[in-house]
PyMOL Python script that loads the backbone (N, CA, C, O; Angstrom):
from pymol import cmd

cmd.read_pdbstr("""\
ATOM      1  N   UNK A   1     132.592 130.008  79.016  1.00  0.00           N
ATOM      2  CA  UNK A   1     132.513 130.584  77.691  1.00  0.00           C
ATOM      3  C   UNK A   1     131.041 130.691  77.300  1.00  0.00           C
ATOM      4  O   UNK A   1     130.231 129.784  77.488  1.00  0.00           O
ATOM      5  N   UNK A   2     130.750 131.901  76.726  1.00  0.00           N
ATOM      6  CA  UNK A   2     129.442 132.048  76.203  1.00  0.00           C
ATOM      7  C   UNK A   2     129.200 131.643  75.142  1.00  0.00           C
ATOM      8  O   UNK A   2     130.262 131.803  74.539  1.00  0.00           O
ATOM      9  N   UNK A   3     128.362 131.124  74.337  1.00  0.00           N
ATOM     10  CA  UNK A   3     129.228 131.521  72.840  1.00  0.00           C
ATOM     11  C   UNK A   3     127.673 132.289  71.975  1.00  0.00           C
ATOM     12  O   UNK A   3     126.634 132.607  72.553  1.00  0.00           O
ATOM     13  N   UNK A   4     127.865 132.377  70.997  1.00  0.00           N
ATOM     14  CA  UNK A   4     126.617 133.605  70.426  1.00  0.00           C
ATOM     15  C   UNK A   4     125.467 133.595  70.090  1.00  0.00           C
ATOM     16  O   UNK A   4     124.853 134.407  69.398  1.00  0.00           O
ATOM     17  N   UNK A   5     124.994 132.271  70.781  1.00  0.00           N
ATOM     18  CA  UNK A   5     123.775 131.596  70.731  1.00  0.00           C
ATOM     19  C   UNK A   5     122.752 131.769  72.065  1.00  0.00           C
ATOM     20  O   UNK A   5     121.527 131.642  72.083  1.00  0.00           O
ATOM     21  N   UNK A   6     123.768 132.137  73.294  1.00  0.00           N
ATOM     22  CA  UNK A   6     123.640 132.015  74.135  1.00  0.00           C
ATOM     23  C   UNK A   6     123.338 130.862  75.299  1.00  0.00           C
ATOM     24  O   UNK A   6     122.690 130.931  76.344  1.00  0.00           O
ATOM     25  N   UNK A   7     124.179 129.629  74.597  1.00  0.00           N
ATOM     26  CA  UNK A   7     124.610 128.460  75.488  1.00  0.00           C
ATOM     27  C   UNK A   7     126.185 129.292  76.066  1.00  0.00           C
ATOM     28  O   UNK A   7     126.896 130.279  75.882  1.00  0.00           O
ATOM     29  N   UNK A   8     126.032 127.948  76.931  1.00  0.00           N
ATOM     30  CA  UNK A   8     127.412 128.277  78.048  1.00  0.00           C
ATOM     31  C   UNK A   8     128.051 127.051  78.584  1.00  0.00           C
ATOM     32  O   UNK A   8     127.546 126.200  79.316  1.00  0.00           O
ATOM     33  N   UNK A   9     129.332 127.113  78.059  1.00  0.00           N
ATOM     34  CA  UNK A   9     130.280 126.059  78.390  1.00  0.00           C
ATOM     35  C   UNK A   9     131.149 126.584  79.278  1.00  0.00           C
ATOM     36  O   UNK A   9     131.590 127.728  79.165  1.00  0.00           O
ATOM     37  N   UNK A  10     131.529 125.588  80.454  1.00  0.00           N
ATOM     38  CA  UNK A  10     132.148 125.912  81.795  1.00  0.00           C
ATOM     39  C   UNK A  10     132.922 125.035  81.897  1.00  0.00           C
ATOM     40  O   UNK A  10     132.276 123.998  81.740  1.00  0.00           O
ATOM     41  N   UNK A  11     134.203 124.751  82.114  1.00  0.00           N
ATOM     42  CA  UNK A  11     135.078 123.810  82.022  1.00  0.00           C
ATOM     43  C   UNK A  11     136.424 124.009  81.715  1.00  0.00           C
ATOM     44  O   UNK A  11     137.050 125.068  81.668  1.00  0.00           O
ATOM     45  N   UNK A  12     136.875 122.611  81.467  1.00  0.00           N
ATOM     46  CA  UNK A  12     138.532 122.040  81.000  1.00  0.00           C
ATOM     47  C   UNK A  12     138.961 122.922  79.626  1.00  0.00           C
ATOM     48  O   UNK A  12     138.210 122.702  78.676  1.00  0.00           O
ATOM     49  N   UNK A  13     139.537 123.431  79.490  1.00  0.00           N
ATOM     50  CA  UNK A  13     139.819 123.357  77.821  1.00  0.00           C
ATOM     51  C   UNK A  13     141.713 123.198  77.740  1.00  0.00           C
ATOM     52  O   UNK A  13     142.540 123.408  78.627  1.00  0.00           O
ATOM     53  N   UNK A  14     141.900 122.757  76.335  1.00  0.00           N
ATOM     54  CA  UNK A  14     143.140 122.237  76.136  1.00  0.00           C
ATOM     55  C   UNK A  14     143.048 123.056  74.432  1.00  0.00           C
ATOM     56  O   UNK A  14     142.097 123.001  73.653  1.00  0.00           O
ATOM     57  N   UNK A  15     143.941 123.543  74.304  1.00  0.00           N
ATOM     58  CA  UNK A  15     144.345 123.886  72.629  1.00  0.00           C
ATOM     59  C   UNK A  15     142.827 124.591  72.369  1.00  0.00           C
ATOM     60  O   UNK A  15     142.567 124.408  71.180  1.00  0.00           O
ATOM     61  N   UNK A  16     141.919 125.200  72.916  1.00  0.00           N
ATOM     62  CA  UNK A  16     141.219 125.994  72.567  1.00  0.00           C
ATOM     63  C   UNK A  16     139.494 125.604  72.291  1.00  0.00           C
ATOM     64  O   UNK A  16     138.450 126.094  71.862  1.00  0.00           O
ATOM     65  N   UNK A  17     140.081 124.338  72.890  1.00  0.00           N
ATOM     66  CA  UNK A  17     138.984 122.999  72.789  1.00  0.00           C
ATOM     67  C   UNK A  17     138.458 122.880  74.535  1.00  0.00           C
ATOM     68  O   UNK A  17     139.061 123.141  75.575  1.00  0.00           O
ATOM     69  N   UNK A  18     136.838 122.283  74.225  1.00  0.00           N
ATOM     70  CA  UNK A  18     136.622 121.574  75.362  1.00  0.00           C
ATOM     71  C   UNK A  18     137.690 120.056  75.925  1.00  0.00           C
ATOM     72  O   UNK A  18     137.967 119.275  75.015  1.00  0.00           O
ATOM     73  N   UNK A  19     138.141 119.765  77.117  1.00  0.00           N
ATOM     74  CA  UNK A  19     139.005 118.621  77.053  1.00  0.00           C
ATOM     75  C   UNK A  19     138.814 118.155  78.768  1.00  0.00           C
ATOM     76  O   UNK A  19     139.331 118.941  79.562  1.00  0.00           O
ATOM     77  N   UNK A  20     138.344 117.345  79.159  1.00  0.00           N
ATOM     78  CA  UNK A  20     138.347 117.386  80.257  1.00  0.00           C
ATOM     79  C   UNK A  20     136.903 116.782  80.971  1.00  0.00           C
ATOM     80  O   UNK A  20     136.059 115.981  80.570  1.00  0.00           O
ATOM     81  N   UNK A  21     137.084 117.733  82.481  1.00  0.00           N
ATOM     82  CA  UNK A  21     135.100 117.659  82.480  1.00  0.00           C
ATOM     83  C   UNK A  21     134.730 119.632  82.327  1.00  0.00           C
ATOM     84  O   UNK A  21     135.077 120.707  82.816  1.00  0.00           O
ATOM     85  N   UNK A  22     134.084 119.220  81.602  1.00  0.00           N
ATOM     86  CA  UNK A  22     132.610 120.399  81.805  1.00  0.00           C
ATOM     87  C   UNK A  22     131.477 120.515  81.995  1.00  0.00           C
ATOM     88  O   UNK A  22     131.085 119.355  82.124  1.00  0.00           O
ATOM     89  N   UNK A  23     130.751 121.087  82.091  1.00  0.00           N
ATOM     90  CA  UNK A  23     129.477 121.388  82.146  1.00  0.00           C
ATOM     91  C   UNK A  23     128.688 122.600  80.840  1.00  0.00           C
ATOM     92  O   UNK A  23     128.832 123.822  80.877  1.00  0.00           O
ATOM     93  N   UNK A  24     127.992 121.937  79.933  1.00  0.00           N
ATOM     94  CA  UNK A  24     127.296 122.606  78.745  1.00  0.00           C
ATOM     95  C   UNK A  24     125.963 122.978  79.097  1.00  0.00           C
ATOM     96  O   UNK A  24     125.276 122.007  79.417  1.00  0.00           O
ATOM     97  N   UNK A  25     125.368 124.112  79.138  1.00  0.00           N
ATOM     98  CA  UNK A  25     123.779 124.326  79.346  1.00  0.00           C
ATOM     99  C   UNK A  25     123.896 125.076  78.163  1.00  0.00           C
ATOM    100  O   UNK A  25     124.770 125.761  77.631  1.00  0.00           O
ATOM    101  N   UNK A  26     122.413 124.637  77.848  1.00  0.00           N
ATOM    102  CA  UNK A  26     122.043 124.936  76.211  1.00  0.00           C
ATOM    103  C   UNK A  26     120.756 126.583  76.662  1.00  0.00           C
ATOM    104  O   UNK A  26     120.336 126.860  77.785  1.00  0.00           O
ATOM    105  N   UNK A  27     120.530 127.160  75.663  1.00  0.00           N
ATOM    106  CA  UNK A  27     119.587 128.335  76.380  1.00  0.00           C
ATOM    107  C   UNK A  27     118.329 127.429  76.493  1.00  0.00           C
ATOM    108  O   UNK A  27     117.276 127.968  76.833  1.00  0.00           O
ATOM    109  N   UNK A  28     118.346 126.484  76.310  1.00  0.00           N
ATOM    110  CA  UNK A  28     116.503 126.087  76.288  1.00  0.00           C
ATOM    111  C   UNK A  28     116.750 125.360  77.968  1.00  0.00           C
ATOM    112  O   UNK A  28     115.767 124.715  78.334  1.00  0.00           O
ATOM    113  N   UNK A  29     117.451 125.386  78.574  1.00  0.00           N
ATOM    114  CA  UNK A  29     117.860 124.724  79.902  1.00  0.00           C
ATOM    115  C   UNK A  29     118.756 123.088  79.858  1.00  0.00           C
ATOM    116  O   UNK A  29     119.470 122.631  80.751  1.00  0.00           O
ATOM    117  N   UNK A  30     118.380 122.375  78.345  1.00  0.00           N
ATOM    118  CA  UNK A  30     119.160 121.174  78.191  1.00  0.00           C
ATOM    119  C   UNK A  30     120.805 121.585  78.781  1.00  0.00           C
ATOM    120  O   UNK A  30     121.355 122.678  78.649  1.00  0.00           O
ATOM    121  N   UNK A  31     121.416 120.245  79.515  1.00  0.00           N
ATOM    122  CA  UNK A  31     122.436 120.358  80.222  1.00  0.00           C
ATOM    123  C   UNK A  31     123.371 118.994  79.494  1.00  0.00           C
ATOM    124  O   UNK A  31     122.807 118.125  78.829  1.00  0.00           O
ATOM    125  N   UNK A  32     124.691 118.999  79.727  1.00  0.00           N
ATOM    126  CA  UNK A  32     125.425 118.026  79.549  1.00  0.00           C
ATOM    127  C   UNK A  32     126.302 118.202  80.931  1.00  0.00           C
ATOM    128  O   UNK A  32     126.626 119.353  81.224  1.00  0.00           O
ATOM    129  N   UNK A  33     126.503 117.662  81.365  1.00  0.00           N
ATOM    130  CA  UNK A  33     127.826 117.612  82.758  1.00  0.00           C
ATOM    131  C   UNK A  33     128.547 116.103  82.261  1.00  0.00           C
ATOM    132  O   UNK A  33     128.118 115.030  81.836  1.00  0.00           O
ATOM    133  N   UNK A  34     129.849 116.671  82.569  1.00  0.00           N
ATOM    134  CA  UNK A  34     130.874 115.112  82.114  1.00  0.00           C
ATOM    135  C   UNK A  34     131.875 115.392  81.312  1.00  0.00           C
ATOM    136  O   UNK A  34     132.273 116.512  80.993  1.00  0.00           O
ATOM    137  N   UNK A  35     132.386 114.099  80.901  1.00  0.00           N
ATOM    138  CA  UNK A  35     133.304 114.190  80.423  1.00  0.00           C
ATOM    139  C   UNK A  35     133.986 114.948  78.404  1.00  0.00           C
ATOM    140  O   UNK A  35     133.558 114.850  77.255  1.00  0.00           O
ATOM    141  N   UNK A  36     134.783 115.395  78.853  1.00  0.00           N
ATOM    142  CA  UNK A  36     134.874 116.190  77.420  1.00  0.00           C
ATOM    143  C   UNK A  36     136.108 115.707  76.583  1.00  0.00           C
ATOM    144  O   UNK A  36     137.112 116.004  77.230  1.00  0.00           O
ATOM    145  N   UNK A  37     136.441 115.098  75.437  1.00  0.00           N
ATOM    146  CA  UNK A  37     137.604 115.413  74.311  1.00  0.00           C
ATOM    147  C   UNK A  37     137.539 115.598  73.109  1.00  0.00           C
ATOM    148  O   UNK A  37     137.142 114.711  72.354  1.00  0.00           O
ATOM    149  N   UNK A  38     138.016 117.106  72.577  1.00  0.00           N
ATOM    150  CA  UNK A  38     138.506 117.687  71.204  1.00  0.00           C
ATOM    151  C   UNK A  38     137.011 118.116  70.873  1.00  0.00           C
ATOM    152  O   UNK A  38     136.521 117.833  69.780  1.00  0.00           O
ATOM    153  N   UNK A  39     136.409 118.699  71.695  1.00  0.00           N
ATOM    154  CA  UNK A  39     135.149 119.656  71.699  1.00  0.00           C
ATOM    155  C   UNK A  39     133.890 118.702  71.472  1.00  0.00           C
ATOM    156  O   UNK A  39     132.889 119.086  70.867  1.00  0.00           O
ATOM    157  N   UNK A  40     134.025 117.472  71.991  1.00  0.00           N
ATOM    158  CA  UNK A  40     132.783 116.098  71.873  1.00  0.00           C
ATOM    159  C   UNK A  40     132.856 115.585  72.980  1.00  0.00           C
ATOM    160  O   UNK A  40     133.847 115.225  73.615  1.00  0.00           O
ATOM    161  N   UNK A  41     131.367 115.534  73.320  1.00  0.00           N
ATOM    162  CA  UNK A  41     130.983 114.649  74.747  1.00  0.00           C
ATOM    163  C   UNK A  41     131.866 113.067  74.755  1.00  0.00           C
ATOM    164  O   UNK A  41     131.619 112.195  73.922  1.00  0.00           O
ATOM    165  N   UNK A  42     132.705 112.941  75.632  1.00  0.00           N
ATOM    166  CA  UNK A  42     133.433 111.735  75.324  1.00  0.00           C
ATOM    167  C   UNK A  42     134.010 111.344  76.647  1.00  0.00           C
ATOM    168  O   UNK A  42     134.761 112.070  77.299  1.00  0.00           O
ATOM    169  N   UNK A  43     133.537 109.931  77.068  1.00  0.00           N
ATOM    170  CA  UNK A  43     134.102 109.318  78.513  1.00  0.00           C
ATOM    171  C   UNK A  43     132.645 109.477  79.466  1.00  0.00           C
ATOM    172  O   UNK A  43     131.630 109.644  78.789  1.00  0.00           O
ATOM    173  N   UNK A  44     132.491 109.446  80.708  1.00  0.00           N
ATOM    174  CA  UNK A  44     131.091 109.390  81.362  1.00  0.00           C
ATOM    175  C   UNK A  44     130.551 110.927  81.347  1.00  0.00           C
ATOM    176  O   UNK A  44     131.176 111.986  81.295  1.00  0.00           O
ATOM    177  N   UNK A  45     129.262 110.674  81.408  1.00  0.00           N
ATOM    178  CA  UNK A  45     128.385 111.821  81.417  1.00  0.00           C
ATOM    179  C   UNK A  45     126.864 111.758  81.710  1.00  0.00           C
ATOM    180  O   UNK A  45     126.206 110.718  81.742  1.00  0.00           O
ATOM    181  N   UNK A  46     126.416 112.951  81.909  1.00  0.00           N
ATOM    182  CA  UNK A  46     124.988 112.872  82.476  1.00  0.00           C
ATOM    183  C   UNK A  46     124.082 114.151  81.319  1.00  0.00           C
ATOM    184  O   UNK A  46     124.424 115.326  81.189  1.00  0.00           O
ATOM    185  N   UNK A  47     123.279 113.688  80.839  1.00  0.00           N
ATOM    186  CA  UNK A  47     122.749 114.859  80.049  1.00  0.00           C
ATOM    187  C   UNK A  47     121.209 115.093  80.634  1.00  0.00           C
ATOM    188  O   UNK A  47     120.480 114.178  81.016  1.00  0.00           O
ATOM    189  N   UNK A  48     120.955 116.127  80.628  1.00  0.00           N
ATOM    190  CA  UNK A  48     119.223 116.628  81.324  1.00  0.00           C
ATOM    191  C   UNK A  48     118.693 117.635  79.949  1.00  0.00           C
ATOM    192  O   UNK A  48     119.188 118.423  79.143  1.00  0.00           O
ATOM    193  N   UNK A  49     117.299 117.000  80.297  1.00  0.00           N
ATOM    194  CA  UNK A  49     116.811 118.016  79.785  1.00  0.00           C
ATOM    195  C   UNK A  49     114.972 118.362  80.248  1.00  0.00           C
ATOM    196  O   UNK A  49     114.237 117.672  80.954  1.00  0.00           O
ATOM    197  N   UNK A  50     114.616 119.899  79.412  1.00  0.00           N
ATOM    198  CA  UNK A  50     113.760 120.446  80.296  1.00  0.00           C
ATOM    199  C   UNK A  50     112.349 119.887  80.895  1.00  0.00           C
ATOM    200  O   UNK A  50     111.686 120.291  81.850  1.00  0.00           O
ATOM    201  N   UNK A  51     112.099 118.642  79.845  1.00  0.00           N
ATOM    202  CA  UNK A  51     111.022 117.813  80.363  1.00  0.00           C
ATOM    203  C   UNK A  51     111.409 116.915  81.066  1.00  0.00           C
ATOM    204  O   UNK A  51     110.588 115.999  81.022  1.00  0.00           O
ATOM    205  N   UNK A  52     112.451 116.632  81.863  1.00  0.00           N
ATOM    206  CA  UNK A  52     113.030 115.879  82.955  1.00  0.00           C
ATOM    207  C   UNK A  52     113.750 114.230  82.542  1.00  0.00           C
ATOM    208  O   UNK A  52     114.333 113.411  83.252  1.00  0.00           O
ATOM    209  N   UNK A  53     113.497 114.227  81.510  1.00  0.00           N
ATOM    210  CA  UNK A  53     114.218 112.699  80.865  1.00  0.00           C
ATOM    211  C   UNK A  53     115.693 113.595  80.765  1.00  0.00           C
ATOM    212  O   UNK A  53     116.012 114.754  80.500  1.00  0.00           O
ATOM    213  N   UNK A  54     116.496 112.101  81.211  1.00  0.00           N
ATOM    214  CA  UNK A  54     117.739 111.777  81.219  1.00  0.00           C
ATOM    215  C   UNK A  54     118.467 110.646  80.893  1.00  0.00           C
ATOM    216  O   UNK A  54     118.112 109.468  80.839  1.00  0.00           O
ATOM    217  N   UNK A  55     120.019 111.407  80.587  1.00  0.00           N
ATOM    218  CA  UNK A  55     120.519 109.813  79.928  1.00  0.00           C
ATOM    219  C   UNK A  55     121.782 109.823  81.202  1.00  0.00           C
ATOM    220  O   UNK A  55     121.865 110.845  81.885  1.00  0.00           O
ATOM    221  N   UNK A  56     122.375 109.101  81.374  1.00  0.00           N
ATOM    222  CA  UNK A  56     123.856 109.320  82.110  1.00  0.00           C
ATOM    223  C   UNK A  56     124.256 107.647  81.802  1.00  0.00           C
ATOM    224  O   UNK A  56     123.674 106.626  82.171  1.00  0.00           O
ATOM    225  N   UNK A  57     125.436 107.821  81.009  1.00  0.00           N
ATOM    226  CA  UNK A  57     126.592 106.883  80.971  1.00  0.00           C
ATOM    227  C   UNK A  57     127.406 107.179  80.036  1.00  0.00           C
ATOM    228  O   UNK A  57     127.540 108.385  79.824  1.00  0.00           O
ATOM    229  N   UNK A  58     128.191 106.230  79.194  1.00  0.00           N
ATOM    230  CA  UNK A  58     129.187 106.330  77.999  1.00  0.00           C
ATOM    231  C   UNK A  58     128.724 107.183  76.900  1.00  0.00           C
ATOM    232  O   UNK A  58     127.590 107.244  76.426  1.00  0.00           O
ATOM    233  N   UNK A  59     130.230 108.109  76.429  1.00  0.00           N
ATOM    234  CA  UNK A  59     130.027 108.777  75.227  1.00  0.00           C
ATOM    235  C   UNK A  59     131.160 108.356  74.244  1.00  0.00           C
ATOM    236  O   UNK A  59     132.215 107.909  74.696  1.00  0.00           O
ATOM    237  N   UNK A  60     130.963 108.488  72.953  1.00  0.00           N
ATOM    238  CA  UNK A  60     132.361 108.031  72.404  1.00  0.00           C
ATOM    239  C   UNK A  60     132.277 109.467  70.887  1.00  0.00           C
ATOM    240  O   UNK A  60     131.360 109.599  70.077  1.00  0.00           O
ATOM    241  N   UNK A  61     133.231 110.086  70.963  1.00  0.00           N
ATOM    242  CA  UNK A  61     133.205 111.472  70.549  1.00  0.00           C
ATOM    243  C   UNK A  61     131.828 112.256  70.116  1.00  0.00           C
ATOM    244  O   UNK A  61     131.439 112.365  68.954  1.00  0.00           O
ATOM    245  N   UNK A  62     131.253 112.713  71.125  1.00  0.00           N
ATOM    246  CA  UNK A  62     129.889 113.200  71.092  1.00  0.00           C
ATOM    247  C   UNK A  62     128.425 112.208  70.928  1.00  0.00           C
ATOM    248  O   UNK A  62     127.263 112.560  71.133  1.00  0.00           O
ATOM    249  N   UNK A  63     128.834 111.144  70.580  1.00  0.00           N
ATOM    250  CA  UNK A  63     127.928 109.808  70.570  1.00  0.00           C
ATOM    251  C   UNK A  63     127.876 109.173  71.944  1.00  0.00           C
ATOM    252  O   UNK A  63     128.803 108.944  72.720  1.00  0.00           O
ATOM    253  N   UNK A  64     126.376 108.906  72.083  1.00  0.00           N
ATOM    254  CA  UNK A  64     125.548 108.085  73.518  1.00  0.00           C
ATOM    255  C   UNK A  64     126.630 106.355  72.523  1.00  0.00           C
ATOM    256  O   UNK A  64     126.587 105.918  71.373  1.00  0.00           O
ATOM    257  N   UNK A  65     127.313 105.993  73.610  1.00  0.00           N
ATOM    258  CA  UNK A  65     127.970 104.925  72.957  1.00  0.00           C
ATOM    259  C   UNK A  65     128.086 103.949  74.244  1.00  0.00           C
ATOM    260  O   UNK A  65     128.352 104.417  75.351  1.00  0.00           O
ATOM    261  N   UNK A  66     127.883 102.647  74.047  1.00  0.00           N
ATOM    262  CA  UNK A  66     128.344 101.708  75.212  1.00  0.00           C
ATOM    263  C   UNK A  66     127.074 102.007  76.539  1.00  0.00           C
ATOM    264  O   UNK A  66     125.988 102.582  76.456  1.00  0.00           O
ATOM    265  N   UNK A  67     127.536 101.561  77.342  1.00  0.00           N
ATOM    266  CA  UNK A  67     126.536 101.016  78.709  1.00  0.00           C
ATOM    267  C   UNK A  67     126.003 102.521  79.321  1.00  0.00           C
ATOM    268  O   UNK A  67     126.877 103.323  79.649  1.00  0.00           O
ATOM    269  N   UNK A  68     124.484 102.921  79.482  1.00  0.00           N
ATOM    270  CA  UNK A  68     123.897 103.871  79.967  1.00  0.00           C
ATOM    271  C   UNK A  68     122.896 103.458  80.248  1.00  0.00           C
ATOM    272  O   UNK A  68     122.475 102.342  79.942  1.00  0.00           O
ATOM    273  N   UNK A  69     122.092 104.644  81.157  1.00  0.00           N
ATOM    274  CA  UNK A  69     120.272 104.104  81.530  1.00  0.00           C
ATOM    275  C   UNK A  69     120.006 105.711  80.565  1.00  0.00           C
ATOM    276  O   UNK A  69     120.837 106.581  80.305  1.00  0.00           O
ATOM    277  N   UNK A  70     118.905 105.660  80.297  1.00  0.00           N
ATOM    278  CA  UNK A  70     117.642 107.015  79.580  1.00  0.00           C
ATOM    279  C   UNK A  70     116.591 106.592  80.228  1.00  0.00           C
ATOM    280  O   UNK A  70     115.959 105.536  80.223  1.00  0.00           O
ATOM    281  N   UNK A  71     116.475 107.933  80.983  1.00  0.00           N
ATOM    282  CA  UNK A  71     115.214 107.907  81.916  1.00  0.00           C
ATOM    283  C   UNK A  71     113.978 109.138  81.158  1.00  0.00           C
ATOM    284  O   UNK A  71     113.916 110.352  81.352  1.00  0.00           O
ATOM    285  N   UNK A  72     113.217 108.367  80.382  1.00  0.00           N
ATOM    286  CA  UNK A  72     112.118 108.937  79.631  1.00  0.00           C
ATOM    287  C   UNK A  72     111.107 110.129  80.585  1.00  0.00           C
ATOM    288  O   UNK A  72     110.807 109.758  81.720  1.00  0.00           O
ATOM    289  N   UNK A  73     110.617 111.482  80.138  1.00  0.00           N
ATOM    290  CA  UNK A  73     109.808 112.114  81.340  1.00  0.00           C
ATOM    291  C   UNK A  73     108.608 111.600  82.026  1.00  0.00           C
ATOM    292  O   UNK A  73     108.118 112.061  83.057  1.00  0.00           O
ATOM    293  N   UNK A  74     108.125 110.433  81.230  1.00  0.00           N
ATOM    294  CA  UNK A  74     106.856 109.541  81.819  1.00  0.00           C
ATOM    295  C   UNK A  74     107.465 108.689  82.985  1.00  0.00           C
ATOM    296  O   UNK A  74     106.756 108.067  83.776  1.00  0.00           O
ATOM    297  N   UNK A  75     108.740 108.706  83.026  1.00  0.00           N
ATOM    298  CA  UNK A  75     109.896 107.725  83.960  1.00  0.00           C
ATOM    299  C   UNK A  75     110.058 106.341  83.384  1.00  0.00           C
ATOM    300  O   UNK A  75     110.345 105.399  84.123  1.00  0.00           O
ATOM    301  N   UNK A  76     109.853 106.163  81.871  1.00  0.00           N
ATOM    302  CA  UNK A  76     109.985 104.593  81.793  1.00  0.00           C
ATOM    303  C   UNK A  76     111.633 104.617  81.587  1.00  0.00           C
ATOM    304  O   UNK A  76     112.280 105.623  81.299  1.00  0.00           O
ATOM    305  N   UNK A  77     111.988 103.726  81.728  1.00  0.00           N
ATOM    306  CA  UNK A  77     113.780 103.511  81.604  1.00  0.00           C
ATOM    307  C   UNK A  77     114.299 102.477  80.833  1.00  0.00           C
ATOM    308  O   UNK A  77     113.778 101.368  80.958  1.00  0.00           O
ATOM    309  N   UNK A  78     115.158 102.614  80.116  1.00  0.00           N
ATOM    310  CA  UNK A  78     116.167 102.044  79.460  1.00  0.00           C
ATOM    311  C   UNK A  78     117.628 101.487  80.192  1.00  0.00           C
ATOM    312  O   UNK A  78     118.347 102.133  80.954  1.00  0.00           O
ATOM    313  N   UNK A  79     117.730 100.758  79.941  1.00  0.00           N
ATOM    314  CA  UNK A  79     119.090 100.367  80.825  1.00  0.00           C
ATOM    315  C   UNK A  79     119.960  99.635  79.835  1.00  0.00           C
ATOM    316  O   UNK A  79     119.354  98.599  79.559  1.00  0.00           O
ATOM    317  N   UNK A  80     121.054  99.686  79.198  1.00  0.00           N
ATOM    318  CA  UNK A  80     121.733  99.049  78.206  1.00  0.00           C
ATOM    319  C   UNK A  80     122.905  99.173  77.573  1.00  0.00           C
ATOM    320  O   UNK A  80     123.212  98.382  76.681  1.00  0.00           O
TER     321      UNK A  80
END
""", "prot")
cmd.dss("prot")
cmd.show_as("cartoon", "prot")
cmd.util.cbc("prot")
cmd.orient("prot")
């Protein structure tokens, strides 16, 4: 799905909703891959973005929630 912003969601959908896994790229290149329910990042996931910091672990309806690392673009890391 495109939608009119020109991000692009690729994936599960259920009732017209993201539900499942997908994959979200935003137009600026930011990415989400993982898990999806009722159109919110929710269950494991990996998010990127264009200066190379990353997060990948728990989401709890679109919220960074519970145990993940964030890998900052200088590479310092978070683990928690």
């Amino acid at each position: 799905m495109i939608h009119s912003d020109g991000d692009v969601y690729e994936g599960d959908w259920v009732n017209d909703k993201a539900e499942g896994f997908g994959i979200y790229t935003h137009m600026d290149g930011a990415q989400y891959e993982g898990e999806w329910k009722e159109d919110k990042q929710h269950g494991k996931g990996r998010e990127t973005w264009p200066d190379g910091a990353l997060y990948e672990g728990d989401y709890v309806l679109g919220k960074k929630h519970g145990y993940g690392n964030f890998v900052w673009s200088d590479g310092s890391i978070y683990t928690g």
